[in-house]
N, C-alpha and C positions, 0 to 999 in steps of 0.2 A: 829156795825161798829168797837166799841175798838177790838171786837172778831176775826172780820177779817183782822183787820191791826197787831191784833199780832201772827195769823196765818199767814201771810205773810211775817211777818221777823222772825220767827222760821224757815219758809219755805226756805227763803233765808239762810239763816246760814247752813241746811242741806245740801241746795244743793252745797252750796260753798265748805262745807268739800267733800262731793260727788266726786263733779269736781278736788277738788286738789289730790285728794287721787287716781281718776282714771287716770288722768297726771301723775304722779310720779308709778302706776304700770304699765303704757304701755307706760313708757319713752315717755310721749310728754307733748310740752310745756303747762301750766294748761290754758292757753288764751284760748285754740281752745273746751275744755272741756264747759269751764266759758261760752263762746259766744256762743255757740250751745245751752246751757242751757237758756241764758236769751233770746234770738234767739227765742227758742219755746215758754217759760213761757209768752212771751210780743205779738210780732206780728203772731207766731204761733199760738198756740190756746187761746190767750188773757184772760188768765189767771193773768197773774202779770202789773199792770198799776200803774209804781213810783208812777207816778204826780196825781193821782187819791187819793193813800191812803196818799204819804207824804204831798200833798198840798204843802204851803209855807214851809213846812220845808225839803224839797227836796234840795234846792239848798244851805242850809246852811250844812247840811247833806255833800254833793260832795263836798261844799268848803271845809270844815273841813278836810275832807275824803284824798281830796288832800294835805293839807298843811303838814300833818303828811307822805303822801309819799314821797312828795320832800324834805321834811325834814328829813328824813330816808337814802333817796337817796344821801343828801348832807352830811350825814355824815360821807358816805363812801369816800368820794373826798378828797385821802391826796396828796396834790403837791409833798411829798416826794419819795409818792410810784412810782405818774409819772415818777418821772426822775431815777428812780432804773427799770425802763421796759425798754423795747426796744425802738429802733428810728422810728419803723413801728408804734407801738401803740400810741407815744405823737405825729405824722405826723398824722394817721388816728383821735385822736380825736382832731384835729386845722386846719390844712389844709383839710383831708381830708372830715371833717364835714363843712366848705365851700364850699368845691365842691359840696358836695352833695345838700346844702343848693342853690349854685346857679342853678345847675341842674333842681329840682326841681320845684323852685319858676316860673318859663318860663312856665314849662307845665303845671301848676297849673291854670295858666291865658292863656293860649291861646289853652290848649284843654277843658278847663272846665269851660271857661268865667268866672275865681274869677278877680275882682278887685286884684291892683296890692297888697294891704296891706294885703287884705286877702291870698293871694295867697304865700306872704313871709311869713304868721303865719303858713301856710298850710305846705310849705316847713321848718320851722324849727319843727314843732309836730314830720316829718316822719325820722329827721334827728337822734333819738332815736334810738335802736337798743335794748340794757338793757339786763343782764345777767337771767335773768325769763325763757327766750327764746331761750337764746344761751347754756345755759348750759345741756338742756335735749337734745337738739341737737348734741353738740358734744359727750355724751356718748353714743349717739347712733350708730353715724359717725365715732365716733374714730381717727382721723386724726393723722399728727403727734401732737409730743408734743408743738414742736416749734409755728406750725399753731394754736390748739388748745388753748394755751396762748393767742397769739396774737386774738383769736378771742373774748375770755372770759375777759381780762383784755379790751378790748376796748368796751364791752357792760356793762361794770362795772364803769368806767372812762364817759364814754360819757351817760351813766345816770344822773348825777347832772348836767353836762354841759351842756348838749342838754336841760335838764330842765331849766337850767337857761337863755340859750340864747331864750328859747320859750318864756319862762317869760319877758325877755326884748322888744320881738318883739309884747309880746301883749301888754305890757303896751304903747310902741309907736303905737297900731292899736287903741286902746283902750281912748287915749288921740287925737288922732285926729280924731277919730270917734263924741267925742264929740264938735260940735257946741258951746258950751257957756265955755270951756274956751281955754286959749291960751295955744299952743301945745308944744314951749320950757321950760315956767312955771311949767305947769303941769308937762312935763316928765322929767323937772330936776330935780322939789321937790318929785316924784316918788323916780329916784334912789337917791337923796340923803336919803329921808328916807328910804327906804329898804338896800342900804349899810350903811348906820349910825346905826340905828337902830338895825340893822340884827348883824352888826360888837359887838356893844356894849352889844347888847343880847348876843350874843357867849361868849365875853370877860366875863364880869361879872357870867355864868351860869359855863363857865370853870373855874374860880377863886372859886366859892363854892363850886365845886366837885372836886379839888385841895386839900381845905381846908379840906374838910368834914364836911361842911355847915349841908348837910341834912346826918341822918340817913341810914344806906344802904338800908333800907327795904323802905326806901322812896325816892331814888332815881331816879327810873326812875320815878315814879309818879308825881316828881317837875318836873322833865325836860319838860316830856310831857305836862303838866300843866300851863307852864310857857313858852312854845312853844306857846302855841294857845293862852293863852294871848297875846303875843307882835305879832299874830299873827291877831288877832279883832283890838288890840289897834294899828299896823301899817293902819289898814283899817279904822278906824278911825279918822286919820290924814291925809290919804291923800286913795283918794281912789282905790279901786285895791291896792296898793301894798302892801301885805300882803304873797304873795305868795312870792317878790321876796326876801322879811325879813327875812325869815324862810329858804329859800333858801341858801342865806349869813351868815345866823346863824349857823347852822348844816356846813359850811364849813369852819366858822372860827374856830368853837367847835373841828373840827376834825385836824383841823392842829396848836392846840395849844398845846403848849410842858406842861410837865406834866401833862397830864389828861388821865386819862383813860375811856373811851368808851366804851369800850366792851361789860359790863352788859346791858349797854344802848343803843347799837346797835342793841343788841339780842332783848331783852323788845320791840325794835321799828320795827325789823324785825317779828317780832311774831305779833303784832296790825296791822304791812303792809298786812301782808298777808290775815289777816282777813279782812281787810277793802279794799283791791283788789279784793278780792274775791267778796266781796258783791256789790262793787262799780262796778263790772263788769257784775255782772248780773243786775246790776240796770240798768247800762247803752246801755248794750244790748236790753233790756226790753224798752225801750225807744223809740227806732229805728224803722222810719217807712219803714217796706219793697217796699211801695209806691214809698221811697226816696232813698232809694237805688238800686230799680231798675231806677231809673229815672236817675240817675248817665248818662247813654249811655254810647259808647262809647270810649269816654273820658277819663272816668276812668280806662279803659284800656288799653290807649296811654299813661298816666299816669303810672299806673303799669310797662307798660313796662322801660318808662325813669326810673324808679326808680331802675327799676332789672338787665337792660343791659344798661343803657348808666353812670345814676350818680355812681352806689358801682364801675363798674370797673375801670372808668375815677379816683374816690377815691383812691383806690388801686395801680392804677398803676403811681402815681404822688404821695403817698405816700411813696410806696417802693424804689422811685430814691434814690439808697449810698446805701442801701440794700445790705444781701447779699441772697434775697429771689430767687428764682429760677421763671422761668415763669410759671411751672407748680404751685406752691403756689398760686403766684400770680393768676390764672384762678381761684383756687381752694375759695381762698381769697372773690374773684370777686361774686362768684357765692353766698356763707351766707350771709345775714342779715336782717335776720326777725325783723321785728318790733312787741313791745311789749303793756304791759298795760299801763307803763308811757303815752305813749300818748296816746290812748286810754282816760287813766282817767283826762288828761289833756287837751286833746279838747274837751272832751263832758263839761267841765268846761268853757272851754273859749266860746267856741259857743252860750251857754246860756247867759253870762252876752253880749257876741253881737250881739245876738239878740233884748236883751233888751235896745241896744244903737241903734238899727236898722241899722246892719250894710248889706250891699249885699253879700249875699252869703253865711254869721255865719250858716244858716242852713244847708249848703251843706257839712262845716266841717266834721262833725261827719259821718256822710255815709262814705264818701271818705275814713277818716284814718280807718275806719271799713274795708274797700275795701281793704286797700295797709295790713292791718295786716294780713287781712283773705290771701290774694293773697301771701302775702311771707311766711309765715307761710306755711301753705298747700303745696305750691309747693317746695321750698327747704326742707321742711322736707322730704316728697318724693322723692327728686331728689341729695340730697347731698352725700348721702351713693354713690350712684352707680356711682357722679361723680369723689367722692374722690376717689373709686375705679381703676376708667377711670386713671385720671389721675398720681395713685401710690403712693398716698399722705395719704394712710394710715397707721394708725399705726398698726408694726407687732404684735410679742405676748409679751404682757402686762407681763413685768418682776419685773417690781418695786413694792415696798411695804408702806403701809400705817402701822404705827405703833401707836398704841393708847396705850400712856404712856413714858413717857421718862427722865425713869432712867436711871441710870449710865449701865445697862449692857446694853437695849435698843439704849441708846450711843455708846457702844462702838461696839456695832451690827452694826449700820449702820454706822459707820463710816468703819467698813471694807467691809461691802457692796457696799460702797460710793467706794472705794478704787479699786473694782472689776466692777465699772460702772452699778451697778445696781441701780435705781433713789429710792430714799428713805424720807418716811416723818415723821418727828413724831411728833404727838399729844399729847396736853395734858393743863390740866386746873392751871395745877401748874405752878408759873411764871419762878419760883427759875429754875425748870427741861428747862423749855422753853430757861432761860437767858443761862445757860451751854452748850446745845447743841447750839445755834444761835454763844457762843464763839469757839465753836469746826465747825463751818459752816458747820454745819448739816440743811436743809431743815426741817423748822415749820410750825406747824398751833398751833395758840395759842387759843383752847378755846374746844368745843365741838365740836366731827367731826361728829357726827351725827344731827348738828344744819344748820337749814334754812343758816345761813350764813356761813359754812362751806360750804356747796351745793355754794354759790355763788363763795366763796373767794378763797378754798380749791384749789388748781392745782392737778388733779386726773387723769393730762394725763401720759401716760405711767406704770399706777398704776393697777396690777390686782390682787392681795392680798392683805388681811388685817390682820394683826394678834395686838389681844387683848393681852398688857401686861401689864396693870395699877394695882393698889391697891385699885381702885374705885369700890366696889361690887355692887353700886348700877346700876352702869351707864355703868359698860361691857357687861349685856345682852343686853341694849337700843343700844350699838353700833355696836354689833354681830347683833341682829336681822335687824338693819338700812344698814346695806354693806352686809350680806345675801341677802336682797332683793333687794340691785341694782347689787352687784359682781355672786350670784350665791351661796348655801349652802357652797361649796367644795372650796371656796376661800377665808374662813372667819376661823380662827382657836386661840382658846385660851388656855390659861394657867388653866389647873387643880386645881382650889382654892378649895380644899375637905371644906377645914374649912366654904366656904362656902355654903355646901351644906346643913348644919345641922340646925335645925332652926323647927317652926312650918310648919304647913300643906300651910297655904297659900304663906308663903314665899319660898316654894319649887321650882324651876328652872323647865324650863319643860325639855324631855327628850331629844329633839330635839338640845336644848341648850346644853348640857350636852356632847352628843355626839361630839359636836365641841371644848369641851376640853381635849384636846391630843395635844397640841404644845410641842414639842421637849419630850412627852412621857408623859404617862397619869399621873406617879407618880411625874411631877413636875410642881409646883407650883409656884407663885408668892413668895410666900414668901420663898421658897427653894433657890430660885436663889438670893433674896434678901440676905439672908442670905449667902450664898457661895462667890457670890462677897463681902461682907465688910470682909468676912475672907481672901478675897488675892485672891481671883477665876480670872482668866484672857481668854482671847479670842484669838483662835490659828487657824491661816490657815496652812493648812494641805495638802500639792498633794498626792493623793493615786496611785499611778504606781503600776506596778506588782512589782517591787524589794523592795517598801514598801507599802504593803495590808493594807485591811483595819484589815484583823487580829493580824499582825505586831503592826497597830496604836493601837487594843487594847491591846495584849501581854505589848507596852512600858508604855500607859497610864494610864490602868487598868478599871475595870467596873467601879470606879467614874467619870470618863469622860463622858463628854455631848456631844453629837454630834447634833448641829443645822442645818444648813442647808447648801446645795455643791452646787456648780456651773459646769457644765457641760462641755465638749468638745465645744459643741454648745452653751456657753454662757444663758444656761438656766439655772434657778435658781430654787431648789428642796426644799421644808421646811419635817422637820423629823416630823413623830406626831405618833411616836410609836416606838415599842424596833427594834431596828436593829441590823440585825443577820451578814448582807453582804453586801457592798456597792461598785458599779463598781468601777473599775481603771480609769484613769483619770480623774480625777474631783479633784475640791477646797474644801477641807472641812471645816466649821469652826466650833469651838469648843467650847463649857466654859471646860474649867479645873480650878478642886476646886485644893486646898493646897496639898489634899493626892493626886492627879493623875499626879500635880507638882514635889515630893516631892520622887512620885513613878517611874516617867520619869526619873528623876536625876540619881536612883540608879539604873533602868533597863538601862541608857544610858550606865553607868560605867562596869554594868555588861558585858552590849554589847559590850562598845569598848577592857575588859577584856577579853573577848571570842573571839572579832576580830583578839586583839594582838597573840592570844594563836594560834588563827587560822593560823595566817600571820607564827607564827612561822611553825608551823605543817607543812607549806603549802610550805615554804622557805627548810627544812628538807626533804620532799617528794622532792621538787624541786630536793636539792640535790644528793637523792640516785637515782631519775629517771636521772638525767644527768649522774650518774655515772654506772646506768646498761645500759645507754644509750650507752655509750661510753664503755663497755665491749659489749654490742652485735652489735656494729659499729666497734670493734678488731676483733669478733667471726666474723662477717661476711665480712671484708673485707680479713681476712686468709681462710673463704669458698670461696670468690672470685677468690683468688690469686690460689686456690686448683682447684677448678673447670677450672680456665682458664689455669692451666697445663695441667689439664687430655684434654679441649680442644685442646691444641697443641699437645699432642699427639696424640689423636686419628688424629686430621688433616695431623701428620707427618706420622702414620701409614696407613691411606688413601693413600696419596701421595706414600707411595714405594711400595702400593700395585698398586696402578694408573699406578706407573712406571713399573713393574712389566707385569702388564697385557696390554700396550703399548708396553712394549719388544716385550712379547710374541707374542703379535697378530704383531708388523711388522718383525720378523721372520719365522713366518706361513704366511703371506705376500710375503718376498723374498724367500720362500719354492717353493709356490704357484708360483712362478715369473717365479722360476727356471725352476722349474718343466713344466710350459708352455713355456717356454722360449726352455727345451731341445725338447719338444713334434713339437714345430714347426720347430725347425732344422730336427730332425727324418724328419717331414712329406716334410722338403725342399728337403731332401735327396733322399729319398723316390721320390720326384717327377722327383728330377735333375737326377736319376735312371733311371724312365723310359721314360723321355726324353732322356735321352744318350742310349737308348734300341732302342728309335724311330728313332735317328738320324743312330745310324749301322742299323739300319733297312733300311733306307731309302736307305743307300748307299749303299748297295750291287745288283748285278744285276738279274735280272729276267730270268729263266729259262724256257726252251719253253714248252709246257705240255704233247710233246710227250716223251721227257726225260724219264731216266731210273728211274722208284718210288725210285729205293730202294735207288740210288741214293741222291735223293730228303730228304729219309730219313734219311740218315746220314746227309745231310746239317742239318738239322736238329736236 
């Protein structure tokens, strides 16, 4: 028996890593992995039966399991952060988790016959959402940045709250469930001790990690340790409230001034995950498929109010004074998957009401099983292609993620910032954090390869990362962690030879190795360290044709660095090797050390030396071309004046020759004239002749024929 119960939680632990490991390589949320797992191990092939091997210590187990979630959860909850977001995300987690809340709670009870107590537990479990869920979501989806924020900051935000308003509606189902005592009694002395209590526990646990009470290596150990104490000894005093101590604890903890968190955040996000993990195969494992096919229905009139009528009714009464567009808004409307918080919080509540025998504590569990599998699954499928639909995605991912932030990583992105390319920089050091956050440069203060990075980090509009720390341990852990979610070809570091050298097994693999070549394989973290505290500065640069980029090196010389250009098209190019030629327009920025400074100065002088000499040469040229200007504008306006002579003569000697051969020809005309003129006198004459021949003709008389000839012939 010990053999098999500790086969079984070995078994679990495997499979837990299994499940998150297969989540995070095929971008999906780890619930759908985790529930398919305990899914099979339980009512599938009845293999894994909690209550069988844990016995009674099953339900001390989930409590525990839980208090450290919501406790985790609550630590994330700072009122300050709320009011530095937007109006969309403090409306969606207050008003609009009412709506949802009231939504809900109707069709809980009257399509699935819960009583009315149960039915408002039911509707506050599903009013959850939780960054677990939403954030493999959006890397997949990619939306805008704007949308993306607003969906990530309110599954973030509405984790401790939705947790803690579940918390208060079960201590009120919880307290009047109970017969023997009285229900204002009980559920005043409830919250007064989990806000008293809870309040005081924060206070005093922030006061010795102020102080530095505990050791650092012990640390999170007290906290956690001294968590579940006040977390037994709240249940103790009053019973059930235990959950909502721990709850108020972790929120007082996180919005007390001077404490830092952080280690403690990490420590308890690192145990959450663990204990979600297992807590979700347990609880899957649990579930009778009996009972949840017995849902009918209902559950599915339910699903639906939860997907089309509560998130958009939420949405669209929280975005009134917005300046959200209606496509957002649709887009908005359509995510929000529900996660493991509730999940591991009703299968928690359901059990102890059962055990108060309440109607219906059994049906919990199935149901939120129902509404996660149900929004999970189908948004995950459906969100891509509707962001698509509606245009609400984001283009190509130009911003960077910078892991290290020193002074030259500073002054990097502040001129990136300057060029509207979105920029982040990481890094574990506070001093690097405080400077840049004075310079309003965009942070993440801690590990950007850590679980709460993944939560906290904002990675929309971010499609590069480039490694530039002094941390040798921890740049390949953050190269190989954004390799695998950006892609090989979008992760690039700095060349740290120094740390290449070392033994066999400290040796970097090859793979790693190849991806240091930022801004050229011979530089280094410590090169650049070193060039900026000697005066190295950061230079935008336009490359046009009338200053090349050969130009830029002739003035700056080969100590000059050239990082990375921005394009025509507002794309952003990172250098990761020698560069011979670089197109024309584009932004170039630059480090230049002291000598490429120093070299600029005296090639500027030179040049504007050479310009002057030019101007002059060119003013001298000016002059002798105006001046043979104006000799072959003398030469040819005297060709002009020469040619337009010999024109007028020949035109004058045209013309007497014209006149000339006009003579001629109307003299051989009046010749001609004449000449006809005498011919037809002649021929008048000629005729008047011998008409006057006719006329004596006519007049003489006729001789008779016997007459004498000869006669005759003398008349004739």
């Amino acid at each position: 028996m010990v053999e098999h119960i500790t086969g079984m939680l070995a078994l679990i632990g495997v499979l837990s890593l299994l499940c998150q490991w297969a989540g995070w390589k095929f971008r999906l949320p780890a619930i759908l992995p985790l529930l398919l797992c305990g899914l099979l191990l339980g009512p599938g092939l009845n293999i894994l039966n909690p209550d069988e091997i844990f016995g009674d210590l099953l339900f001390p187990i989930i409590s525990l399991g839980v208090a450290v979630i919501l406790f985790e959860g609550a630590l994330t909850l700072n009122f300050k952060e709320i009011k530095d977001h937007s109006r969309m995300v403090t409306n969606l987690v207050t008003i609009g988790a009412v709506i949802t809340w009231g939504c809900i709670t109707p069709a809980a009870h009257y399509l699935m016959g819960f009583d009315w107590p149960v039915a408002f537990l039911f509707g506050a479990l599903v009013v959850v959402t939780g960054p677990t869920v939403i954030v493999p979501m959006l890397r997949t989806v990619q939306p805008k940045a704007k949308l993306a924020s607003i969906l990530r900051w309110e599954g973030i935000v509405i984790d401790p709250i939705g947790a803690l308003f579940a918390v208060l509606v079960y201590e009120y189902v919880a307290v009047t469930a109970d017969p023997t005592t009285h229900v204002l009694y009980a559920l005043g002395l409830t919250l007064v001790i989990g806000f008293g209590i809870g309040a005081a526990a924060g206070y005093f646990i922030g006061v010795a990690l102020r102080n530095n009470v505990f050791p650092h290596y012990l640390r999170n150990t007290a906290v956690l340790t001294i968590m579940l104490g006040v977390f037994v000894g709240s249940n103790l005093l009053q019973h059930e409230s235990g959950l909502l101590t721990v709850t108020v604890m972790g929120i007082w903890l996180a919005n007390m001034r001077g404490v830092d968190i952080a280690d403690i955040l990490e420590f308890k996000e690192t145990l959450t995950v663990l204990l979600i993990s297992a807590l979700f195969i347990l609880l899957a494992a649990r579930l009778d498929s009996n009972a949840m096919l017995g849902l009918g229905i209902g559950a599915f009139g339910v699903l639906f109010v939860v997907m089309f009528i509560a998130r958009p009714l939420s949405i669209w009464t929280s975005a009134l004074g917005t300046s959200l567009t209606s496509k957002d808004k649709w887009f908005l409307s359509w995510v929000a998957p529900r996660g493991i918080v509730a999940a591991a919080i009703s299968s928690l509540f359901a059990i102890k009401l059962e055990e108060l025998g309440v109607h219906g504590a059994s049906s919990i569990v199935p149901l939120v099983f129902f509404i996660i599998i149900g929004t999970v699954v189908i948004q995950s499928l459906t969100a891509g292609p509707w962001a698509k639909f509606l245009g609400v995605k984001e283009g190509s991912n130009q911003g960077l993620l910078i892991f290290g932030a020193s002074k030259f990583s500073r002054e990097l992105a502040s001129q990136l910032l300057a060029k509207n390319i979105k920029v982040i920089l990481a890094d574990s050091n506070w001093d690097s954090i405080r400077q840049a956050r004075m310079e309003n440069i965009p942070v993440y203060f801690g590990n950007p390869a850590s679980e709460h990075a993944a939560n906290y980090m904002d990675l929309s509009g971010i499609g590069r990362v480039l490694v530039m720390s002094p941390y040798r341990q921890l740049n390949p852990l953050v190269s190989f962690h954004f390799q695998d979610l950006y892609g090989t070809e979008k992760v690039f570091g700095l060349n740290n030879n120094e740390a290449n050298v070392g033994s066999g097994r400290h040796q970097l693999s090859e793979s790693y190795l190849k991806r240091l070549c930022l801004f050229g394989e011979s530089i280094s973290y410590a090169k650049i360290a070193s060039l900026m505290a000697k005066g190295a500065v950061l230079k935008v640069t336009n490359i046009t044709e009338n200053f090349s980029y050969e130009k830029f090196r002739q003035r700056y010389g080969e100590t000059a660095m050239p990082l990375v250009y921005i394009t025509k098209e507002a794309k952003l190019k990172i250098i990761t090797g020698e560069t011979e030629k670089l197109p024309v327009g584009i932004e170039l920025i630059s480090l230049l050390p002291q000598e490429a400074q120093e070299q600029a100065i005296i090639q500027r002088e030179l040049d504007e030396e050479a310009a002057r000499l030019a101007k002059i040469k060119a003013e001298e040229e000016a002059k002798a071309a105006a001046e043979a200007r104006a000799i072959r504008e003398a030469e040819e306006a005297e060709q002009r004046a020469i040619e337009k002579a010999r024109r007028k003569e020949e035109e004058l000697a045209k013309f007497e020759a014209d006149e000339k051969l006009r003579l001629l020809e109307e003299e051989q005309a009046a010749l001609i004239e004449e000449a006809r003129v005498e011919k037809e006198a002649e021929a008048i004459k000629a005729k008047l002749a011998q008409q006057s021949e006719q006329v004596v003709a006519d007049l003489e008389p006729e001789e008779p024929d016997t007459g004498d000839a000869t006669v005759k012939s003398d008349k004739q």
